[in-house]
C-alpha positions as CSV (number, residue, x, y, z in Angstrom):
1,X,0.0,0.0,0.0
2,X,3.0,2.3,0.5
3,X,3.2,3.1,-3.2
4,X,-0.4,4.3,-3.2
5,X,0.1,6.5,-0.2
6,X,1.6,10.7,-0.3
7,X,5.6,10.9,1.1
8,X,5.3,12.1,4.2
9,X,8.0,14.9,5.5
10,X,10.0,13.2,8.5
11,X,8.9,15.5,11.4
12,X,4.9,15.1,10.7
13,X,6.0,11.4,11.6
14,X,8.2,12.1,14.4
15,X,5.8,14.4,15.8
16,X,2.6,11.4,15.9
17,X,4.8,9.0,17.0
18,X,6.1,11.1,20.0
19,X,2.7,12.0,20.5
20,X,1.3,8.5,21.2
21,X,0.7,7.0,24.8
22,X,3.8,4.0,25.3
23,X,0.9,1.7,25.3
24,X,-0.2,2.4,21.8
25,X,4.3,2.6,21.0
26,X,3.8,-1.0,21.4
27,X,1.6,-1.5,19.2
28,X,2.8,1.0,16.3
29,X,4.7,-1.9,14.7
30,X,1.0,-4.1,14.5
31,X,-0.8,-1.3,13.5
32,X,1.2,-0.2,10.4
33,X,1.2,-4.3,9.2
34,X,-2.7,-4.3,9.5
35,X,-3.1,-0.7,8.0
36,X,-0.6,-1.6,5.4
37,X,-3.3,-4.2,4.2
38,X,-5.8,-2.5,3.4
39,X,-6.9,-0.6,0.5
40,X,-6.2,3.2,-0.6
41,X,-7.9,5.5,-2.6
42,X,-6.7,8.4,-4.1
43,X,-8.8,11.6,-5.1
44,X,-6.9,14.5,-6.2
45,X,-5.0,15.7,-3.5
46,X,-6.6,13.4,-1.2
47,X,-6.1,9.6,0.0
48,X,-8.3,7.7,1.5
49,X,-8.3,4.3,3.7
50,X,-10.8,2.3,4.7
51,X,-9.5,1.5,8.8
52,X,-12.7,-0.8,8.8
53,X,-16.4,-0.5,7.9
54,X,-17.1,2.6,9.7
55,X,-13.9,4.4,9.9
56,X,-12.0,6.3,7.3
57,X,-8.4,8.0,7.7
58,X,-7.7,10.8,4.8
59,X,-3.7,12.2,4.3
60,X,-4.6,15.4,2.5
61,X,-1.1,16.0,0.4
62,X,-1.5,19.6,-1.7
63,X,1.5,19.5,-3.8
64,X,1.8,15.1,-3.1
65,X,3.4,15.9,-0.2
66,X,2.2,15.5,3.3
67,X,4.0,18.4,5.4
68,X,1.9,19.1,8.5
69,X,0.2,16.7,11.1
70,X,-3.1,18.2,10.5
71,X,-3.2,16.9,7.1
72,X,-4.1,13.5,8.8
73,X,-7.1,13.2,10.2
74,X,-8.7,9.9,11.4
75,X,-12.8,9.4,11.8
76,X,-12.5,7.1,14.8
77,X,-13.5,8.0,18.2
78,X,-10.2,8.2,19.6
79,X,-8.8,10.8,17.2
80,X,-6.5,12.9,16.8
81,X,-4.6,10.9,19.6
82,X,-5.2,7.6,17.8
83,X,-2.8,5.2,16.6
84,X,-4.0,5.1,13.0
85,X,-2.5,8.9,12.4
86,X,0.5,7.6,13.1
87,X,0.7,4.2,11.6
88,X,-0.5,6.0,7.9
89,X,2.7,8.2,8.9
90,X,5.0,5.3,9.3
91,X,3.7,3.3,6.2
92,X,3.7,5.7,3.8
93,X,6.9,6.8,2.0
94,X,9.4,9.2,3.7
95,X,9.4,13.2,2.0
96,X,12.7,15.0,0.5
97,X,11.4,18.1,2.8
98,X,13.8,20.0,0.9
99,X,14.1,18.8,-2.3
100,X,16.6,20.1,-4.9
101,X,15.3,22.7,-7.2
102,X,15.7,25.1,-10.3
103,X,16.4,28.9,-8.2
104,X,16.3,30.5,-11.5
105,X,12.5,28.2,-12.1
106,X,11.6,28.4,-8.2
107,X,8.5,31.1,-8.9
108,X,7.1,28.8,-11.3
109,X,4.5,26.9,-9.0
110,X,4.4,23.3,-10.5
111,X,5.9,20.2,-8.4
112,X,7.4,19.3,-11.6
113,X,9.6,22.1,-11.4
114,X,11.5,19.6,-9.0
115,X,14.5,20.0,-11.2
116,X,16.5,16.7,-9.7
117,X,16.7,12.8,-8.9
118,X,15.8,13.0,-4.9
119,X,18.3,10.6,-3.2
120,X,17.5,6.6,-3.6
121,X,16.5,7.4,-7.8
122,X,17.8,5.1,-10.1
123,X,20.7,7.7,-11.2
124,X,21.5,11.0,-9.8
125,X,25.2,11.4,-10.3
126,X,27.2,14.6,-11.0
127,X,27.1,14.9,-14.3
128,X,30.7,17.4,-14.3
129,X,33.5,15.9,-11.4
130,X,31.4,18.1,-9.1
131,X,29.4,16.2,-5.8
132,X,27.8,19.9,-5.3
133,X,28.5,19.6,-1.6
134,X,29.3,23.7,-0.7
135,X,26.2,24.5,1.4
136,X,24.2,27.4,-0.1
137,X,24.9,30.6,0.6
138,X,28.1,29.5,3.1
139,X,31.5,29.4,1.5
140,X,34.4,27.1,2.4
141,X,35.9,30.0,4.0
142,X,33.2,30.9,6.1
143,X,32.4,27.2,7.5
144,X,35.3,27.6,9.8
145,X,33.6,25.4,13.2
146,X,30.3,24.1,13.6
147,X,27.8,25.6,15.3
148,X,26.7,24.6,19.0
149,X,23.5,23.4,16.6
150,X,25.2,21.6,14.6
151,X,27.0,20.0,17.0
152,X,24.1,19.1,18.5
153,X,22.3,17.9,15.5
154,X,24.9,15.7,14.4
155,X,24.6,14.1,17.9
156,X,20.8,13.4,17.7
157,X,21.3,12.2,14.5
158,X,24.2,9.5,15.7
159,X,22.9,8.7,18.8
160,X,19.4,7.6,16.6
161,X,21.3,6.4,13.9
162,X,23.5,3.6,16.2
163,X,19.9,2.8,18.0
164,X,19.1,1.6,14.8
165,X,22.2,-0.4,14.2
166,X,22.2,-1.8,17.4
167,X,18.2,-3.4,16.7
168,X,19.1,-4.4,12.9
169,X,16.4,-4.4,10.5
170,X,14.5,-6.9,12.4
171,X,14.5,-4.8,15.5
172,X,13.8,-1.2,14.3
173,X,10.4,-1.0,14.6
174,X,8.1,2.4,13.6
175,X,9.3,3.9,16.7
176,X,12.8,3.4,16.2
177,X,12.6,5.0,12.8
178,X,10.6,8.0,13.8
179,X,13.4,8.8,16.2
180,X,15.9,9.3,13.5
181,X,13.4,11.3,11.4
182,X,13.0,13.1,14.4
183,X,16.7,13.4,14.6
184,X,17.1,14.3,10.4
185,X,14.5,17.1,10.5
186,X,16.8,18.6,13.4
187,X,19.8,18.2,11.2
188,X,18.0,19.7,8.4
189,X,16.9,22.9,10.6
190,X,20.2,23.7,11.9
191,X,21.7,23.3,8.1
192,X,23.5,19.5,8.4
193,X,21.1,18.6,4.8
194,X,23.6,15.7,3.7
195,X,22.7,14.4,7.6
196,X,19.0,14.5,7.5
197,X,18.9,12.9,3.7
198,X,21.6,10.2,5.2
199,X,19.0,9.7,7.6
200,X,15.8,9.4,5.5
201,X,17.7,6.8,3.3
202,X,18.4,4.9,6.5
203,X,14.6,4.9,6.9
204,X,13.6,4.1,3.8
205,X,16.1,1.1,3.6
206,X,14.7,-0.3,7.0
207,X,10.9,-0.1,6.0
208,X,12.0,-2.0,2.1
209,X,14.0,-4.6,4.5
210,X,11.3,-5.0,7.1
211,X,8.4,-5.1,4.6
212,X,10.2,-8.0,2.1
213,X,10.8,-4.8,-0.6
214,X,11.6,-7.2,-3.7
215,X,14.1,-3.9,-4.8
216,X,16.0,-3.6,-1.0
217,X,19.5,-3.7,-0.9
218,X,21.5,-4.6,2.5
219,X,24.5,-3.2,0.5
220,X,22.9,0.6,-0.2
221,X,21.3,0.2,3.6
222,X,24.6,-0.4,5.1
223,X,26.2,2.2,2.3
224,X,23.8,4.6,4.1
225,X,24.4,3.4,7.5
226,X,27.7,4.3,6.7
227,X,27.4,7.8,5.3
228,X,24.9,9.1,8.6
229,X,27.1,7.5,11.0
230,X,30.8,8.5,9.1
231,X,29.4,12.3,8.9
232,X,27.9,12.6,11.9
233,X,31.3,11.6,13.7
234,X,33.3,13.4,11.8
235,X,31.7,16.8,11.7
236,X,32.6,17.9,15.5
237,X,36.5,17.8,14.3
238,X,35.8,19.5,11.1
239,X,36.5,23.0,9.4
240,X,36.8,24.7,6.1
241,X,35.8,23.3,2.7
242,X,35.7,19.0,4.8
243,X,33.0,20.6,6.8
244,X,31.6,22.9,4.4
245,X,31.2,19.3,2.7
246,X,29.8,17.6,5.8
247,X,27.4,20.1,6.1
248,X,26.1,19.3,2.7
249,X,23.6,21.5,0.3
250,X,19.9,22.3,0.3
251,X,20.1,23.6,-3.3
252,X,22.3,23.6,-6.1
253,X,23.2,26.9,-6.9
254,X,22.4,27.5,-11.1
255,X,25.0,30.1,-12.9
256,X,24.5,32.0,-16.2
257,X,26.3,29.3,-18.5
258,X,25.6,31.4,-22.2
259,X,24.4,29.6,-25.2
260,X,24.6,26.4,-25.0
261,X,24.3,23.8,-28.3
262,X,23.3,19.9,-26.7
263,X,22.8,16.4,-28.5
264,X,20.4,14.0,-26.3
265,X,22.1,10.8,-25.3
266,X,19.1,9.0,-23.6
267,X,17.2,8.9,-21.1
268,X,16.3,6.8,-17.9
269,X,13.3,6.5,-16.2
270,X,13.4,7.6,-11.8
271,X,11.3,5.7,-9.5
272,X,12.7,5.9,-5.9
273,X,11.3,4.5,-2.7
274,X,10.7,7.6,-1.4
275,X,7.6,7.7,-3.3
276,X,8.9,10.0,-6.5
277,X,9.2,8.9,-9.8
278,X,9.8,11.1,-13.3
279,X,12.5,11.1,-16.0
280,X,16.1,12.3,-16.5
281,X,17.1,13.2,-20.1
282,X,20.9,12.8,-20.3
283,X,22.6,15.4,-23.1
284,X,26.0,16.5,-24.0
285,X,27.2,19.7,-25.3
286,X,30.0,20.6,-28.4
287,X,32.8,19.9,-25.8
288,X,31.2,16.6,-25.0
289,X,30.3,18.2,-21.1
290,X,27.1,16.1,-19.8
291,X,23.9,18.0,-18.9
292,X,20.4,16.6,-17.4
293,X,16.7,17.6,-17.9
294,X,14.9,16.5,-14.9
295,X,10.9,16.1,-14.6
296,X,11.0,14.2,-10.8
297,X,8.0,14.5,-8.6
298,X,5.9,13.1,-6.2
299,X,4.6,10.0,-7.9
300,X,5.0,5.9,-8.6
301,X,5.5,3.8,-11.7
302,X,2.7,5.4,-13.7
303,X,5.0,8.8,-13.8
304,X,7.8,7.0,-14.2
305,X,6.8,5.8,-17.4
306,X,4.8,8.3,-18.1
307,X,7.3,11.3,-17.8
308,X,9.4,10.5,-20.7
309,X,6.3,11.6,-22.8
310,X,6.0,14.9,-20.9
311,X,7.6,18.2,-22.7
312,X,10.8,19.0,-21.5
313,X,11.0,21.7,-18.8
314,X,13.4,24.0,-20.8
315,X,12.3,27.5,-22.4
316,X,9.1,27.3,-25.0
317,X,10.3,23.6,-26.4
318,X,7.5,21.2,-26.8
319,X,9.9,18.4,-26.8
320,X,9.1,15.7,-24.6
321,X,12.1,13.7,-22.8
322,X,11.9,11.0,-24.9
323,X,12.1,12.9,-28.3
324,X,15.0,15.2,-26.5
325,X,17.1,12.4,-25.9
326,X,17.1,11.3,-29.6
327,X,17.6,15.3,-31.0
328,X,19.1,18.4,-29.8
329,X,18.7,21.9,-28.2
330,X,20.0,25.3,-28.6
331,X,19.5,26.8,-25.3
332,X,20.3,30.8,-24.5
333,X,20.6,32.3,-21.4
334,X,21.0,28.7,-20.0
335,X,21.6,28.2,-16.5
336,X,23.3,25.4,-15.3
337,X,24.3,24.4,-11.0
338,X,27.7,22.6,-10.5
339,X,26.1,18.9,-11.5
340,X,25.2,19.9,-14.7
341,X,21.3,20.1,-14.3
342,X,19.6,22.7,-16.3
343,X,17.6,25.5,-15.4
344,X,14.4,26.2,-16.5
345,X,14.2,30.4,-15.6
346,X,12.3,32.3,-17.4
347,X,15.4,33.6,-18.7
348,X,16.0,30.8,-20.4
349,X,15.0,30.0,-24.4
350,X,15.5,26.5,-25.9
351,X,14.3,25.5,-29.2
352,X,14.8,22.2,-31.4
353,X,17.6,21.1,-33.1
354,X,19.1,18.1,-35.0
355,X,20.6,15.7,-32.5
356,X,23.6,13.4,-33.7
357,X,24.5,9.6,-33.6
358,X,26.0,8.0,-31.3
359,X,29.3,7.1,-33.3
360,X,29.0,10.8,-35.0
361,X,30.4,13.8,-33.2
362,X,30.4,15.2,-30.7
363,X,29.1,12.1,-29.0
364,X,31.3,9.3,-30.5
365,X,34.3,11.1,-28.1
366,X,32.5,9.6,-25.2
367,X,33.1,6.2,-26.1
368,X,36.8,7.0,-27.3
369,X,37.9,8.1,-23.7
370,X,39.4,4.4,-22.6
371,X,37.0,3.1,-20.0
372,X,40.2,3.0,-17.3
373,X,40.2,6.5,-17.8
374,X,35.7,6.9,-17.2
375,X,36.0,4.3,-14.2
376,X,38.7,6.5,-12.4
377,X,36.3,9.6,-12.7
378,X,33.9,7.7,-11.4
379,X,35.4,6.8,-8.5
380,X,37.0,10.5,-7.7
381,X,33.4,11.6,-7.5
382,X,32.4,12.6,-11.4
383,X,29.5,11.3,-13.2
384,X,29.3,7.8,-13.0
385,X,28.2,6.7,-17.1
386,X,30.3,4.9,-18.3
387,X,30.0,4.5,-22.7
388,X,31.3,1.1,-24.0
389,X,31.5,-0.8,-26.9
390,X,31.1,-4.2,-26.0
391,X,30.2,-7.6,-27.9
392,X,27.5,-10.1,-25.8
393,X,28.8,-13.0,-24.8
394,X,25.9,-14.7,-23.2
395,X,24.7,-14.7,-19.5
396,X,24.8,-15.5,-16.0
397,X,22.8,-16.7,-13.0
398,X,23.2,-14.3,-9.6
399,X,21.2,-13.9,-6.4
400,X,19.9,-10.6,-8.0
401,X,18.9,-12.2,-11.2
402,X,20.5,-12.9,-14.4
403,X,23.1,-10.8,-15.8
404,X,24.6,-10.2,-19.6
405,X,28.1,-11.2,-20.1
406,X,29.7,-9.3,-22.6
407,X,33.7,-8.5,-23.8
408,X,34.8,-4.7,-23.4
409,X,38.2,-4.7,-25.1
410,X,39.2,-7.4,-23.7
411,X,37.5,-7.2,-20.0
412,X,34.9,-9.2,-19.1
413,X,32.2,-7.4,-18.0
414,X,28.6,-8.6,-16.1
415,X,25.8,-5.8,-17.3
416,X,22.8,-5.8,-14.8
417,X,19.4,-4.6,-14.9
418,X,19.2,-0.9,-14.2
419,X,16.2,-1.1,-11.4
420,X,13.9,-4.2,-10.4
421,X,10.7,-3.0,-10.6
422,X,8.5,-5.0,-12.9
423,X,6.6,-1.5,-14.5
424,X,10.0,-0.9,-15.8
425,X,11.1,-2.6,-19.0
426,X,15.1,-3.4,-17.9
427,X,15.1,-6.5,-17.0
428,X,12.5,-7.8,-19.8
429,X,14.7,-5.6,-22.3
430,X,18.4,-7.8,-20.6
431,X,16.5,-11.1,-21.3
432,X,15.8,-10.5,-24.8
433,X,19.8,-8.6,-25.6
434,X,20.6,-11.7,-23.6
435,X,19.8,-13.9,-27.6
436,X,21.6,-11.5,-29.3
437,X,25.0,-13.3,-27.9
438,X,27.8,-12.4,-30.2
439,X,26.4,-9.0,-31.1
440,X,28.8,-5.5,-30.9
441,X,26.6,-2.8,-29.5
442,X,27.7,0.5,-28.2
443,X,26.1,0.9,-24.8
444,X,25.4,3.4,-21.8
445,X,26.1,1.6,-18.4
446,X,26.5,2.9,-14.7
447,X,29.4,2.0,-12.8
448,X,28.8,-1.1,-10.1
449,X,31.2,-0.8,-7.9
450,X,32.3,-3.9,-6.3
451,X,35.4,-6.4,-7.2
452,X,34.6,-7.5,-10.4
453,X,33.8,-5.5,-13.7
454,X,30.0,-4.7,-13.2
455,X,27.7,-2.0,-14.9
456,X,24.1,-1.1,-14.8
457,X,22.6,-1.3,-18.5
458,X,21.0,2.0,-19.4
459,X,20.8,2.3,-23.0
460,X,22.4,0.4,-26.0
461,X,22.7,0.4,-29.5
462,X,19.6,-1.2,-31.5
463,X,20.5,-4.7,-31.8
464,X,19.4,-4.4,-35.8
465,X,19.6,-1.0,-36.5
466,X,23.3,0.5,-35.3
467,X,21.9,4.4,-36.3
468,X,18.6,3.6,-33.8
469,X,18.9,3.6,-29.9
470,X,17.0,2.0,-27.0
471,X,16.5,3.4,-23.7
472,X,16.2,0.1,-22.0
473,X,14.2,1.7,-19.3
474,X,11.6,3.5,-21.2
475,X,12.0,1.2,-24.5
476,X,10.0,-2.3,-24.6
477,X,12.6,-4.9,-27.1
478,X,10.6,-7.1,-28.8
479,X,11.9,-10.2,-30.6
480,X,11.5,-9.0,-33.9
481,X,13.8,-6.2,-33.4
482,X,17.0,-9.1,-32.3
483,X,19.4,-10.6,-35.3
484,X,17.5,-13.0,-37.9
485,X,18.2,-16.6,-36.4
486,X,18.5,-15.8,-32.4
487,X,17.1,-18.1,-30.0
488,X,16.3,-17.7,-26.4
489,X,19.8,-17.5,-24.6
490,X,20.6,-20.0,-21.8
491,X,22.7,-19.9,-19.0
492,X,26.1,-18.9,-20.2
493,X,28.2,-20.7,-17.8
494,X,30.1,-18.0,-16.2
495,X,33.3,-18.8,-14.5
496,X,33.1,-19.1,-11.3
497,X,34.0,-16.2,-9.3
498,X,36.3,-16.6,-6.3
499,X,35.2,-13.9,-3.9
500,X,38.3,-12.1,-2.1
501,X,38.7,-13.2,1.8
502,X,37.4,-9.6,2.1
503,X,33.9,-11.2,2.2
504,X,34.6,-12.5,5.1
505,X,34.6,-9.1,7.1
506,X,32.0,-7.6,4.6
507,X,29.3,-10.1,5.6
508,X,29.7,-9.4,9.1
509,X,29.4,-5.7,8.4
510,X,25.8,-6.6,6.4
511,X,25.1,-9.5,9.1
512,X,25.0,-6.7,12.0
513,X,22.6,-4.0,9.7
514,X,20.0,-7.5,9.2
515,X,20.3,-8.9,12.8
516,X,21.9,-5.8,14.9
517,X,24.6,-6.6,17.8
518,X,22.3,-9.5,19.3
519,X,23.5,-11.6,15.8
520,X,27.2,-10.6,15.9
521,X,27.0,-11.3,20.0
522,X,26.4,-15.3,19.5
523,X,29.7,-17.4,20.7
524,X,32.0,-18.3,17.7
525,X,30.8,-15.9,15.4
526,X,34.1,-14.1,13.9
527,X,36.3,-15.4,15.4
528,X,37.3,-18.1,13.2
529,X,37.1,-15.5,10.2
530,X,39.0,-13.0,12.1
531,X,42.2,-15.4,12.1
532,X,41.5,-16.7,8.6
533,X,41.7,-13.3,7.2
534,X,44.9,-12.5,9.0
535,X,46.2,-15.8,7.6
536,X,45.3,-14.2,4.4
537,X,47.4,-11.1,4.8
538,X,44.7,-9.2,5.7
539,X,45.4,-8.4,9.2
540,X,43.6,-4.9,9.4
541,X,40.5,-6.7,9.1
542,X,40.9,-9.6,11.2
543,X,41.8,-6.6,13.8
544,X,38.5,-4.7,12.8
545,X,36.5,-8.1,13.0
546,X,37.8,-9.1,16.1
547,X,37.1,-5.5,16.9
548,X,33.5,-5.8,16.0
549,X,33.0,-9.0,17.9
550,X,34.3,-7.6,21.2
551,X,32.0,-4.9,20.9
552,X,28.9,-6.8,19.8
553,X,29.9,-9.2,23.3
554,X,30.7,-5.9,25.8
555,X,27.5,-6.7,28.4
556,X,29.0,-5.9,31.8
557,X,26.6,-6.3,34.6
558,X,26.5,-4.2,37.6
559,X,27.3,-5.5,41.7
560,X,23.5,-7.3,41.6
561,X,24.5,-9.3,38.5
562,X,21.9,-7.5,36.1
563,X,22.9,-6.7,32.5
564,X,23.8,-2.7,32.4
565,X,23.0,-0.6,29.3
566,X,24.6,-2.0,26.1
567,X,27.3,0.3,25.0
568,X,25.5,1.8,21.7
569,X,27.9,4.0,20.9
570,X,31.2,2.1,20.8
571,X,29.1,-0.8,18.7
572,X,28.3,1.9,16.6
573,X,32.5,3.1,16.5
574,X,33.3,-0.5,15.9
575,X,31.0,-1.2,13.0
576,X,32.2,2.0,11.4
577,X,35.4,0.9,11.0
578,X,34.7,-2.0,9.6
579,X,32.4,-0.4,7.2
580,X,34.3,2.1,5.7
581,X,37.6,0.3,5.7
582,X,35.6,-2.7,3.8
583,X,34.3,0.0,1.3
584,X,38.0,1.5,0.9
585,X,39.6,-1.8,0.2
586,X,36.2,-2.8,-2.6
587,X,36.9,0.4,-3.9
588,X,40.4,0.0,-4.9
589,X,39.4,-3.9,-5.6
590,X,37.3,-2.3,-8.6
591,X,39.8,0.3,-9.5
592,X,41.8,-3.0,-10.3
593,X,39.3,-4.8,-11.8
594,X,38.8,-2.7,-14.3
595,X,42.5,-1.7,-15.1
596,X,41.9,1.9,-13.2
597,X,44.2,4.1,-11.2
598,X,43.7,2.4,-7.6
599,X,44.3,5.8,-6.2
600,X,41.0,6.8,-7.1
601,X,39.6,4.9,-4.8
602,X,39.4,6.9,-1.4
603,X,38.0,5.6,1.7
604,X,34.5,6.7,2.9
605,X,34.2,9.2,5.3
């Protein structure tokens, strides 16, 4: 029912939760499973559930966002201190309550003019080297120390953040998660944005893991584990442009950038889990610089396959996305913030233009940059594309799915689908490419970072028609459109993949986000590893794994014998380091694996 229900900003949450009796606490959990069954209706601005025969609850969302409290209201006799406010709160999707938007388009009063991918889209990567981290307005001169605000912020947010650690997925209930929206509105208020988003990711990852989310990810929940907790301990110590870049941005500032003459690339469908969904045209400009058109709302799968037919957000063009990413724009007075997304001002004037091939210029230089050379910008924080030529070479079975197999000059590479949902056509469109084994097809992927070659498959070459392109997200294959003579592809019999001993310490790290400390507590359960990995040569993280093993184990008990308070906080420490030393260490285990500079691989936080 999630996907049917408004986002809902993080403090409306935090605020009915904390408003609730610790009798009905105890039974949020209960009460956002049996609410979660039932059956939501949506009329305009309005949706409706059906509690039970006699009892409705509304979430009134102007602008398909819930921002206040208020805009809950619940016909039962106990409202508005009922349980059912809250438990709506808790299952529906978690708010951006400060999404990134066009400043030059922020008068024009549309949601659409939501000119970005909120965080958790399928693709929202600087397009330019730049992670747009300066916070508005505040210079890296000026962010000398944090303020006493700040400080405190960044506290709430850790201390909430390690609560949830310390339960695992299994253990952080509706209350447990309102504490750290709680905690990322805070952070948001006293200007810590990268904190509070952190935070809501967190969230978002717990409800996907706790409600059996076919698309959740322990990886990308541990990945945001790692940012909230890594900034949140770091930013006391910080000053100048680290903490202007702990602090994060609320906006992306947009500067005049002149006349500007782009060629569409593709263009990839956003549906995130919390609750927006749109498209993101990809284009490049004379000097082969990357530039996005964004339409990302409130919304589910319906807009996300629906936007790509909308008309592009970008002076008086009625191009939609879809026919933009095929043709080409003049723009003047273009406007354009440090990640290469384009304003829509009213300064600005766009009109059609032809677009170019693939192999013609100026887009043909993006596949001759060696893909070394893309995977090592990727890594040092630029855009994450990556533009191959590579020839299928059949498939493989994973626990995700299948995946194409394909040679890159030379390097064999796994291509993945894009994003799992079934309204989206990637992983029907990789099935079908999947036949076309022995085919040379000139392709848009997105780096995968992990220890072998891996790419998420975003557009490719038609498999027929080498001047025609498919956006694999937006685009439905059809059998017709393979080589004469293809037949359904079988399992292609992939080597087998010996996993570094890293695994070893990375499961433990994904192990403790599932279960929490209770799982990594239980007699025996690193210890073994811990000595295997230094017998490996990999004694920093038998260290960090023993590390995490004492801390998981530290119950002291007072002069009665009773169990005091678990120590959160060094729990917390200790996973940490594990975490970010295990990311580090993939990192430059990809750098490798795909022939890059290793020293482009820094470690997180």
């Amino acid at each position: 029912m999630s996907q049917n229900l408004p986002p809902v900003t993080p403090a409306v949450t935090a605020q009915l939760v904390e408003a609730l009796s610790p009798r009905l606490r105890k039974r949020l959990d209960a009460g956002v499973a049996k609410l979660a069954a039932r059956p939501a209706v949506r009329d305009g601005d309005t949706v409706r559930i059906a509690v039970d025969d006699d009892t409705d609850l509304e979430l009134h969302a102007p602008g398909g966002l819930v921002t206040s409290a208020d805009a809950i209201r619940c016909g039962c006799l106990l409202a508005p201190g009922c349980l059912h406010r809250a438990a709506a709160a808790s299952a529906a999707p978690v708010a951006d309550a400060a999404p990134v938007v066009d400043a030059a388009a922020a008068t024009e009063d549309s949601p659409s003019a939501t000119n970005s991918a909120p965080s958790g889209s399928s693709g929202s990567s600087a397009p330019n080297g730049s992670n747009g981290s300066s916070p508005e307005g505040v210079g890296a001169a000026e962010a000398e120390a944090p303020s006493d605000a700040q400080l405190a912020a960044a506290r709430a947010v850790h201390d909430a953040a390690a609560l949830v650690l310390e339960a695992g997925t299994d253990g952080a209930g509706a209350v447990l998660q309102a504490e750290l929206l709680r905690a990322a509105h805070t952070a948001r208020l006293a200007g810590l944005p990268r904190a509070a988003a952190a935070s809501v990711s967190v969230v978002t990852g717990v409800r996907a893991a706790r409600s059996a989310d076919p698309s959740y990810r322990v990886t990308e929940l541990a990945a945001a584990l790692r940012e909230v907790l890594s900034v949140a301990h770091r930013l006391p110590r910080a000053c100048g442009p680290d903490l202007a870049g702990l602090r994060g941005s609320v906006r992306q500032p947009y500067r005049p950038d002149g006349s500007l003459r782009l060629y569409g690339l593709f263009s990839e469908p956003v549906l995130t889990a919390t609750g927006y969904a749109g498209a993101v045209t990809w284009t490049a400009d004379a000097g082969g610089r990357l530039h996005t058109v964004s339409d990302v709302a409130p919304g589910g799968p319906a807009r996300a396959t629906g936007a790509a037919d909308r008309a592009v957000r970008i002076g008086d063009t009625a191009l939609t996305h879809r026919e933009l990413s095929r043709a080409g724009l003049a723009v003047s007075g273009a406007t354009v913030s440090p990640t290469g997304r384009l304003g829509a001002g009213a300064g600005v004037r766009a009109v059609r233009a032809a677009g170019a091939d693939w192999h013609d210029e100026p887009l043909d230089r993006l596949w001759a940059v060696p893909v070394a050379e893309q995977v090592t910008r990727a890594l040092k924080g630029g855009h994450d594309l990556l533009f191959l030529d590579v020839t299928l070479t059949g498939t493989a079975r994973e626990t995700a799915g299948d995946c194409l197999l394909a040679d890159c000059g030379g390097l064999a590479l796994r291509l993945t689908a894009a994003h799992d949902s079934p309204a989206l056509p990637y992983r029907d469109n990789l099935r079908l490419l999947a036949a076309a084994r022995g085919s040379g097809l000139r392709v848009v992927a997105r780096l995968a970072p992990g220890p072998l070659p891996r790419a998420l498959l975003l557009a490719a070459q038609h498999p027929t028609d080498p001047a025609a392109r498919v956006d694999l997200g937006l685009d439905r294959l059809r059998r017709a459109d393979l080589p004469p003579g293809t037949a359904p592809a079988a399992d292609g019999g992939a080597p087998a993949v010996h996993e570094a001993p890293l695994h070893l310490l990375r499961r433990r790290v994904h192990q403790a986000v599932a279960g929490g400390r209770r799982v990594l507590a239980l007699p025996g359960t690193a210890s073994g590893d811990a000595a295997r990995l230094g017998s490996l040569g990999l004694s920093t993280a038998g260290e960090l794994l023993r590390g995490l093993r004492s801390a998981s184990a530290d119950r002291t008990r007072d002069v009665f014998g009773r169990l005091l308070p678990a120590d959160t906080d060094g729990f917390a420490r200790a996973w940490l380091a594990a975490a970010v030393y295990t990311d580090a260490v993939e990192r430059s285990l990809c750098a490798a694996a795909w022939g890059a500079d290793e020293e482009a691989a820094p470690a997180a936080g």
